[in-house]
Backbone bond lengths (Angstrom), bond angles and torsions (degrees), N, CA, C in turn:
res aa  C-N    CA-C-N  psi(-1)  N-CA   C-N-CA  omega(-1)  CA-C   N-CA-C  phi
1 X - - - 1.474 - - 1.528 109.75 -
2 X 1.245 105.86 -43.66 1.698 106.72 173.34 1.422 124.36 -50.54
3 X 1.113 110.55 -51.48 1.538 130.50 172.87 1.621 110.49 -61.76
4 X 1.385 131.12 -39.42 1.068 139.52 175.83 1.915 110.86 -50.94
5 X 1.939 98.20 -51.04 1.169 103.13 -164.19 1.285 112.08 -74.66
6 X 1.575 120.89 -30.37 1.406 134.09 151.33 0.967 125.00 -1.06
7 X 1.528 101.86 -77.76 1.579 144.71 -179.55 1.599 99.53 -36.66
8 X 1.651 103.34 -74.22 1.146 127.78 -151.80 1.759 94.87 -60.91
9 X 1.311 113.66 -35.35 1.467 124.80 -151.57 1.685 103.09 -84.76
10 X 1.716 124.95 -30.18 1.034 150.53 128.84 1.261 120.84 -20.31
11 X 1.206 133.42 -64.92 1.728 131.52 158.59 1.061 107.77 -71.51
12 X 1.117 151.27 -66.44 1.529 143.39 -179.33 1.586 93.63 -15.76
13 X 1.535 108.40 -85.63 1.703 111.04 178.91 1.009 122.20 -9.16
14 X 1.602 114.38 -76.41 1.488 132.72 -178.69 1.288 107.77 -62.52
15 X 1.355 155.28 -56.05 1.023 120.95 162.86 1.425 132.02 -44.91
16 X 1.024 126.01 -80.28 1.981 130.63 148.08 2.076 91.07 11.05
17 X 0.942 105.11 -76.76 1.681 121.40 -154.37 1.438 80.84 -63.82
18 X 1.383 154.26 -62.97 1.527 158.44 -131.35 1.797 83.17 -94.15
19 X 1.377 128.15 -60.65 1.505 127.97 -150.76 1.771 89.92 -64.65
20 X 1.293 103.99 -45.69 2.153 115.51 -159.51 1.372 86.42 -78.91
21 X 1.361 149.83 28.22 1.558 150.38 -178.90 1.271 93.47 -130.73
22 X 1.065 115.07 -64.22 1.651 115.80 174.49 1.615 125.87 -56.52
23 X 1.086 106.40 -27.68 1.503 119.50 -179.62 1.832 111.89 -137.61
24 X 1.161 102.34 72.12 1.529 101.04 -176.35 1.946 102.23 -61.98
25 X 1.019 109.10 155.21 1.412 124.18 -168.26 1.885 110.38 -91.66
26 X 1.097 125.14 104.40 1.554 138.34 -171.18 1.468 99.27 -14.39
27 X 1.463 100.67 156.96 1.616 97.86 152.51 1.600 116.17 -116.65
28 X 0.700 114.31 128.20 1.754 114.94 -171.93 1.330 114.44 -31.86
29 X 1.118 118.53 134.75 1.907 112.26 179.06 2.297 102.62 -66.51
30 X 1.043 92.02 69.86 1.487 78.00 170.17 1.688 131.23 -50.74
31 X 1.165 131.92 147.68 1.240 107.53 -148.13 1.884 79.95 -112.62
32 X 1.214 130.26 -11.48 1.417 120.66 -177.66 1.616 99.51 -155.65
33 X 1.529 114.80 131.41 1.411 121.22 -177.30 1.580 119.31 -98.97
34 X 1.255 138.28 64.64 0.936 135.75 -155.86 2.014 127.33 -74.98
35 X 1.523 109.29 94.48 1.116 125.89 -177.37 1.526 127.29 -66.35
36 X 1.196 122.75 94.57 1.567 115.34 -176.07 1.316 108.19 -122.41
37 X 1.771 104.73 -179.82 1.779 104.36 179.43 1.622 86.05 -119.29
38 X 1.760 110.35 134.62 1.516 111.26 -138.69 1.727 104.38 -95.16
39 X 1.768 94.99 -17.30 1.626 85.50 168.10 1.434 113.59 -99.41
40 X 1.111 113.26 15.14 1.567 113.07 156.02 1.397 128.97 -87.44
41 X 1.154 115.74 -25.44 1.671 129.97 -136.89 1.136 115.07 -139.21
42 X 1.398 108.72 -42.28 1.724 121.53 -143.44 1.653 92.64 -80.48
43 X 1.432 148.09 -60.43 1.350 139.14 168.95 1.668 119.38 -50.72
44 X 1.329 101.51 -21.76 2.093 86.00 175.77 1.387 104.66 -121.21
45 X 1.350 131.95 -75.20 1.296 145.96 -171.70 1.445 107.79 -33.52
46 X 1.809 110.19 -73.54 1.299 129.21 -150.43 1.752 95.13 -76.46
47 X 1.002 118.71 -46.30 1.533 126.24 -148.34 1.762 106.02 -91.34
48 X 1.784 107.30 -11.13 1.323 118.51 166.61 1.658 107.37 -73.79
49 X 1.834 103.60 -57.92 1.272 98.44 -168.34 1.787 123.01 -73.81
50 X 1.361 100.97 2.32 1.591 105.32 167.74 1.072 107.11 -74.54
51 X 1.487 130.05 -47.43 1.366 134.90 -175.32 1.454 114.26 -74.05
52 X 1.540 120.20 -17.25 1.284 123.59 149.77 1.337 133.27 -49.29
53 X 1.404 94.82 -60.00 1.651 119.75 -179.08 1.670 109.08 -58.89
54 X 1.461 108.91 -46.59 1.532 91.54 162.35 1.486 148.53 -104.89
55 X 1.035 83.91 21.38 1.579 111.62 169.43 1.557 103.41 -81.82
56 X 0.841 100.16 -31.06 2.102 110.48 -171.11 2.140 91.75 -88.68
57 X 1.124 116.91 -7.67 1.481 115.91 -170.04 1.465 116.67 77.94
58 X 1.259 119.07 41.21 1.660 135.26 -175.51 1.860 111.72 -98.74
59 X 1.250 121.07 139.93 0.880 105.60 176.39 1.761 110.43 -112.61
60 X 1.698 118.59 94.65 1.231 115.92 -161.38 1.155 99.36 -102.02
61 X 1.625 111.15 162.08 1.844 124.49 -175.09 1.597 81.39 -104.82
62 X 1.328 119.69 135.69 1.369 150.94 152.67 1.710 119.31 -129.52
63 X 1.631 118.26 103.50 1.121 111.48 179.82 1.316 136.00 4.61
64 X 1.833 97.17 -94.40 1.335 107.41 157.43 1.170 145.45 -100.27
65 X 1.520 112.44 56.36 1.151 138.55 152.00 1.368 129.10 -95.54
66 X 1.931 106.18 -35.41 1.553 108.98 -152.82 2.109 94.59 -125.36
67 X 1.600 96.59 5.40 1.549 90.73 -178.19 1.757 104.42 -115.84
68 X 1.274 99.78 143.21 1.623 116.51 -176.79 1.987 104.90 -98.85
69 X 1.018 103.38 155.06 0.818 120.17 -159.64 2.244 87.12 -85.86
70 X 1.363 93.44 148.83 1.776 97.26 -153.54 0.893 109.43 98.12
71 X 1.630 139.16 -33.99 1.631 128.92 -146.33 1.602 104.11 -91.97
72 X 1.692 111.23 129.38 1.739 105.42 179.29 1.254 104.49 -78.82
73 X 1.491 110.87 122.50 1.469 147.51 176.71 2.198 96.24 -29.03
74 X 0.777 101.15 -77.50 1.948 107.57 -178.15 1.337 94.49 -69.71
75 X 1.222 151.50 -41.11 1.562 128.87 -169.97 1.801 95.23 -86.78
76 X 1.095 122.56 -49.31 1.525 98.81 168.60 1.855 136.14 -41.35
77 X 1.512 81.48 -50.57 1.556 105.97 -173.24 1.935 103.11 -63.41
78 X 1.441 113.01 -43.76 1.197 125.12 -163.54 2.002 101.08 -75.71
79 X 1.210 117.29 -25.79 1.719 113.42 -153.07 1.838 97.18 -111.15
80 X 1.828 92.94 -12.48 1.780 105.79 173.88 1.531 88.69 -75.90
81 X 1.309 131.90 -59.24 1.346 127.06 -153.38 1.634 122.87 -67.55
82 X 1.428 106.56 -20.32 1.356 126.33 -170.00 1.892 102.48 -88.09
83 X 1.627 99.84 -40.22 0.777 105.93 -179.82 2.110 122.50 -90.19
84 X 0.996 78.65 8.47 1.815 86.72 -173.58 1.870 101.60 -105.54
85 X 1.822 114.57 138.48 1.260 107.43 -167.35 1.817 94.67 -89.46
86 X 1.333 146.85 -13.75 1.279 146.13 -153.24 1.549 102.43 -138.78
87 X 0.757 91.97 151.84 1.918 104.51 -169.87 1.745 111.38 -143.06
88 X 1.383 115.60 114.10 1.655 129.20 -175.11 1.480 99.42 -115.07
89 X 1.297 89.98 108.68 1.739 94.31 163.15 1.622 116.33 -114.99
90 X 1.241 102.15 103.65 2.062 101.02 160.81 1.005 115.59 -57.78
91 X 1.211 111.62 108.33 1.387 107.28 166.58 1.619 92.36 -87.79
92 X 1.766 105.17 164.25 1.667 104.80 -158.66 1.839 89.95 -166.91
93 X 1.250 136.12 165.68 1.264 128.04 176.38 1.575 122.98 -55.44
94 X 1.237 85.19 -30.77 1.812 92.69 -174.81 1.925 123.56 -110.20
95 X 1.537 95.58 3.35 1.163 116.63 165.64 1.494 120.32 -13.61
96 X 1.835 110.19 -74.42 1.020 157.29 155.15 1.590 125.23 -18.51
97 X 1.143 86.06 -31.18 1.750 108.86 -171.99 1.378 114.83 -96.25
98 X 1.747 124.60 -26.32 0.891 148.50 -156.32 1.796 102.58 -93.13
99 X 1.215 137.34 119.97 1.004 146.62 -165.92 1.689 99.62 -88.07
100 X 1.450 122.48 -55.19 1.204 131.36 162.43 1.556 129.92 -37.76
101 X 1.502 116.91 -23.23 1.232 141.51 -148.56 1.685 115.63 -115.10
102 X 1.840 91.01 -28.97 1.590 110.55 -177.98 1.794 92.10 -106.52
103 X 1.041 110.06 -13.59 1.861 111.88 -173.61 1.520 90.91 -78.87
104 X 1.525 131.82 -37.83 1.495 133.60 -149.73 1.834 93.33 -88.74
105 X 1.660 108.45 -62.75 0.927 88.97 162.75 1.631 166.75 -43.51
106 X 1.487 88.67 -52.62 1.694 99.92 161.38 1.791 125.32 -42.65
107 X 1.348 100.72 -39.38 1.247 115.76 -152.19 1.602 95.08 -96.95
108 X 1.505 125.70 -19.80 1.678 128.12 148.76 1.545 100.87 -43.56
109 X 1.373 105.36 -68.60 1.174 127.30 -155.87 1.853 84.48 -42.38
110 X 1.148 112.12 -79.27 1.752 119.31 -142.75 1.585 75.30 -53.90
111 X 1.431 110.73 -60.16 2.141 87.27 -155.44 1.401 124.51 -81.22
112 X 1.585 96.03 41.66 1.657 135.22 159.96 1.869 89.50 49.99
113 X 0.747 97.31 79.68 1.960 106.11 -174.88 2.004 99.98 -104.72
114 X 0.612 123.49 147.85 1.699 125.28 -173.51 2.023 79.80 -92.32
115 X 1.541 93.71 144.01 1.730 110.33 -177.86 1.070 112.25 -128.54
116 X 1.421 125.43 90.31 1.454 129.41 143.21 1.531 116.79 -17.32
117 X 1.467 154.94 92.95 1.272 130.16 144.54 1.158 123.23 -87.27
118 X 0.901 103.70 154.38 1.723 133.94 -178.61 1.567 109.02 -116.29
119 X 1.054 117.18 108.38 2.014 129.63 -167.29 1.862 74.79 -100.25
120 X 1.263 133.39 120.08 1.472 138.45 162.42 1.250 97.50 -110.36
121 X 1.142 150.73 141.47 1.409 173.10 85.03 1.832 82.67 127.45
122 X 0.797 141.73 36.28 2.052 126.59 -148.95 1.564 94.18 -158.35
123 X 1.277 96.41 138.87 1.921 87.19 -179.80 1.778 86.35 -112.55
124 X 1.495 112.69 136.62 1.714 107.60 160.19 1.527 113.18 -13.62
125 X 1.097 132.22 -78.50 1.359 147.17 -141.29 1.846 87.82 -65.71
126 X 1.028 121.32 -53.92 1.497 124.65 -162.99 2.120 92.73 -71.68
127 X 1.091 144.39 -2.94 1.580 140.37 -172.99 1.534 98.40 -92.81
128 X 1.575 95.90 104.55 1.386 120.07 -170.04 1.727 112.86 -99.33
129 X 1.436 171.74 109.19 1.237 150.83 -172.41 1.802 101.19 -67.26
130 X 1.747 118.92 113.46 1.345 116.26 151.30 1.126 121.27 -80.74
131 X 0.958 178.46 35.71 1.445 156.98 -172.24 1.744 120.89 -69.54
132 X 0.966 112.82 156.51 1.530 128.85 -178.82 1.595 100.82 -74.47
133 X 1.195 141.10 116.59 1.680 149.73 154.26 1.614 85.09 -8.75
134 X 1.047 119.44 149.25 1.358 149.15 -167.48 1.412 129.44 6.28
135 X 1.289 110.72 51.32 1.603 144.14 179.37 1.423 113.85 -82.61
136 X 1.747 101.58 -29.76 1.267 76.75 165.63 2.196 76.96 -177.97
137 X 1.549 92.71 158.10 1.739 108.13 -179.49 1.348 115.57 -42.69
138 X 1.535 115.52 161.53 1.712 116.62 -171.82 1.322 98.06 -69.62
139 X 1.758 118.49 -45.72 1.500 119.77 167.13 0.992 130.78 -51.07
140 X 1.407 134.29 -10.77 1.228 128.58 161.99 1.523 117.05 -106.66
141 X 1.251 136.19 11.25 1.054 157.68 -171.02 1.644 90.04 -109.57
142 X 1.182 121.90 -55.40 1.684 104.90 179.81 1.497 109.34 -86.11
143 X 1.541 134.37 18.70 1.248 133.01 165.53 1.790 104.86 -80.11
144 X 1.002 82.29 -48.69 1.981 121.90 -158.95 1.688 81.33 -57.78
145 X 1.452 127.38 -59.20 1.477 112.64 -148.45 1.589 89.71 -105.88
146 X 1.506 140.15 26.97 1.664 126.06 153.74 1.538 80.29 -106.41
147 X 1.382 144.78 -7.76 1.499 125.71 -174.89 1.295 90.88 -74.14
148 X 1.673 116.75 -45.75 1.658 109.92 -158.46 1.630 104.69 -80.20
149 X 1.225 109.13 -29.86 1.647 109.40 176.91 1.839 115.76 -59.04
150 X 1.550 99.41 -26.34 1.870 104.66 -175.34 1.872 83.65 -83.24
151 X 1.449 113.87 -37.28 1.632 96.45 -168.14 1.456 115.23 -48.92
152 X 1.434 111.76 -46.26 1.910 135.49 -169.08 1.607 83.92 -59.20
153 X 1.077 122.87 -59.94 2.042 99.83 -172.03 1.533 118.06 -96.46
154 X 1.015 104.59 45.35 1.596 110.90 -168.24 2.139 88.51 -121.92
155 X 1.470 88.18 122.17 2.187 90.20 -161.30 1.545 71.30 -73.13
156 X 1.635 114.98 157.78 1.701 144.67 174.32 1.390 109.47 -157.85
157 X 1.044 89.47 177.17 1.797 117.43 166.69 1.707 129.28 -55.05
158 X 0.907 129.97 124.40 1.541 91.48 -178.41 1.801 88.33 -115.85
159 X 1.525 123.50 178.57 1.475 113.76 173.79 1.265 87.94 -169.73
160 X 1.739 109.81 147.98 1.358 118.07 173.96 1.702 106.37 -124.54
161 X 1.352 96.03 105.77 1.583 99.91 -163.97 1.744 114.24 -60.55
162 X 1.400 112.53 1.15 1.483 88.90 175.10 1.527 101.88 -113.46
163 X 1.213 125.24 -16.36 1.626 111.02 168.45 1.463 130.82 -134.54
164 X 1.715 88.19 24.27 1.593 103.31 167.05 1.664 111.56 -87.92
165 X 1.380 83.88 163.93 1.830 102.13 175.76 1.722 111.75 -69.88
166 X 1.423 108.72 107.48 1.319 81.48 179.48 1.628 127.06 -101.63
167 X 1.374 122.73 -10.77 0.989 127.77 151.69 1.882 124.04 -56.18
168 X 1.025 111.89 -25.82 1.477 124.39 172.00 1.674 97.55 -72.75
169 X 1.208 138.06 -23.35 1.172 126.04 -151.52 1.600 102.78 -112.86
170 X 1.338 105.96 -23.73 1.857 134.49 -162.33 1.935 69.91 -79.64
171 X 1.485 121.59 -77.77 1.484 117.95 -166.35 1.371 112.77 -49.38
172 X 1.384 129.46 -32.52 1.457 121.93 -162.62 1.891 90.38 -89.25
173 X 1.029 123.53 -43.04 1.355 109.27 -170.69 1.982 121.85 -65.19
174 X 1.751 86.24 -42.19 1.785 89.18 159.72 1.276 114.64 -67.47
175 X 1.277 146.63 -29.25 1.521 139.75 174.88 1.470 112.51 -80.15
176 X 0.980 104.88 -6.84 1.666 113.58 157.49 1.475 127.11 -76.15
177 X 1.474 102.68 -54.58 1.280 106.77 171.18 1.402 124.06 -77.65
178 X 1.636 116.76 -22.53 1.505 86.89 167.30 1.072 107.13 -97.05
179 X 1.603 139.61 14.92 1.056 126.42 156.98 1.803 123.94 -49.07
180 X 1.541 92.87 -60.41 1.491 116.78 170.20 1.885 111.80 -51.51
181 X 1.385 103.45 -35.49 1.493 98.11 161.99 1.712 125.20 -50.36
182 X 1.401 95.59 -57.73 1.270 103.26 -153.12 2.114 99.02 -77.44
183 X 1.039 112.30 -24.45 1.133 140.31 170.03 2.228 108.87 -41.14
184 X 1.692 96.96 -67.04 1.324 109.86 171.29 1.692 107.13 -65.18
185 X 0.948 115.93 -59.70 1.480 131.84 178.04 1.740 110.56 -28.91
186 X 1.531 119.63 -48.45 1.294 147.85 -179.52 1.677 92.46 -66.47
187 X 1.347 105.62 -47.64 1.781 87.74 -152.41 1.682 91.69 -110.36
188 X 1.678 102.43 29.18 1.717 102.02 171.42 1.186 118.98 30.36
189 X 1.460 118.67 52.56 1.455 144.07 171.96 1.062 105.85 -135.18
190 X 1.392 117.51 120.65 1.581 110.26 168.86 1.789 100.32 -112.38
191 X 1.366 126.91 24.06 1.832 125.00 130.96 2.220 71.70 89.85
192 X 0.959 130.28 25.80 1.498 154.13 156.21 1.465 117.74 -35.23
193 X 1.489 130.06 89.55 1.644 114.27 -165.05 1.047 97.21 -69.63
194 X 1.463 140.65 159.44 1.816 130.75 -162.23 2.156 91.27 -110.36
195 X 1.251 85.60 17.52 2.165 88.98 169.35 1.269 106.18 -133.46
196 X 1.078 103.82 130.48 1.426 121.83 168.01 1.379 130.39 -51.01
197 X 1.216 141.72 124.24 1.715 131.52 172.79 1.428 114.55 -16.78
198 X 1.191 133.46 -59.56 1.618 152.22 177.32 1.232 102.87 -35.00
199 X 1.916 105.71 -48.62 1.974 105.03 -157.24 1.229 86.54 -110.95
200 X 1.234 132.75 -2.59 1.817 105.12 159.03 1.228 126.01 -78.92
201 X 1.937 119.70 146.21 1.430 86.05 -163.15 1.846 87.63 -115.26
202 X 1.167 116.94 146.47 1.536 129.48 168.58 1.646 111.59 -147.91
203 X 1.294 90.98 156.27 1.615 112.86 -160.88 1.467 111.68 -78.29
204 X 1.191 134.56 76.73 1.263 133.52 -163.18 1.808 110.81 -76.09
């Protein structure tokens, strides 16, 4: 009987796994994708303006807020971004350093997503690319640094987290974004790459 249920418990899977292949399950239209570097950000900055964003009735992607446990880290992160119409990037000191952080960005960038920045303690001019020697391909290393070069002329926020306003900054960044909402919404564009994650091809 044990062996039977095995069996049985064995196809169950494989089908399940064959049907969820055939029919992958939506990703929510997030309405803002919010990109941070998480030991900079993720307890004050990032985790305020999620609670901003839905307080205002927003539906924002925040790491660990909007990912379940099972979920692959880049196919979540990657099908939120494609699928999200607004894009927030903190920039933060260590932003830069973050391989995860320049992957989110770039990849706004290509599926031409409109980018909120946020300059936090960091002026444009000072957002340098660190990475560790072979962290990641030369091709993606020259994606990564025209993403950060469009970030430096892209007008944002700037904020100095120890003697800025931060409630003044929580309002100007949500009145931004649904500005920029209502904005796409008007010109029945939601800024949409017309390829899917699957058929784009990048150098992972």
């Amino acid at each position: 009987m044990h062996n039977l249920g095995c069996s049985r418990l064995l196809r169950y899977q494989k089908q399940t796994h064959t049907a969820t292949c055939r029919n992958p399950p939506p990703t929510p239209p997030y309405d803002v994708f919010i990109s941070h570097q998480g030991r900079d950000t993720k307890r004050n900055l990032a985790s305020l303006l999620y609670d901003h964003f839905t307080r205002r009735n927003l539906n924002p992607f925040l790491d660990n807020k909007s990912m379940k446990p099972g979920d692959k880290l880049l196919d979540k992160i990657d099908s939120s971004i494609w699928a999200c119409k607004i894009g927030v990037s903190i920039f933060s000191p260590r932003y830069c350093s973050s391989y995860f952080c320049l992957h989110e960005l770039t990849l706004m960038m290509e599926y031409k997503k409109k980018i909120i920045p946020i300059f936090c303690d960091v002026k444009p001019s000072e957002l340098q690319i660190v990475l560790e020697n072979g962290r990641c391909s030369t091709k993606e290393l020259q994606r990564f640094k025209w993403a950060v070069e469009e970030a430096k002329h892209t007008v944002g926020l700037t904020f100095d987290s120890r003697n800025g306003d931060w409630l003044k900054l929580l309002r100007r960044a949500s009145d931004t974004v649904v500005e920029s909402l209502m904005e796409l919404e008007a010109d029945g564009d939601n800024n949409q790459c017309s390829c899917t994650p699957t058929q784009a091809s990048f150098a992972y």
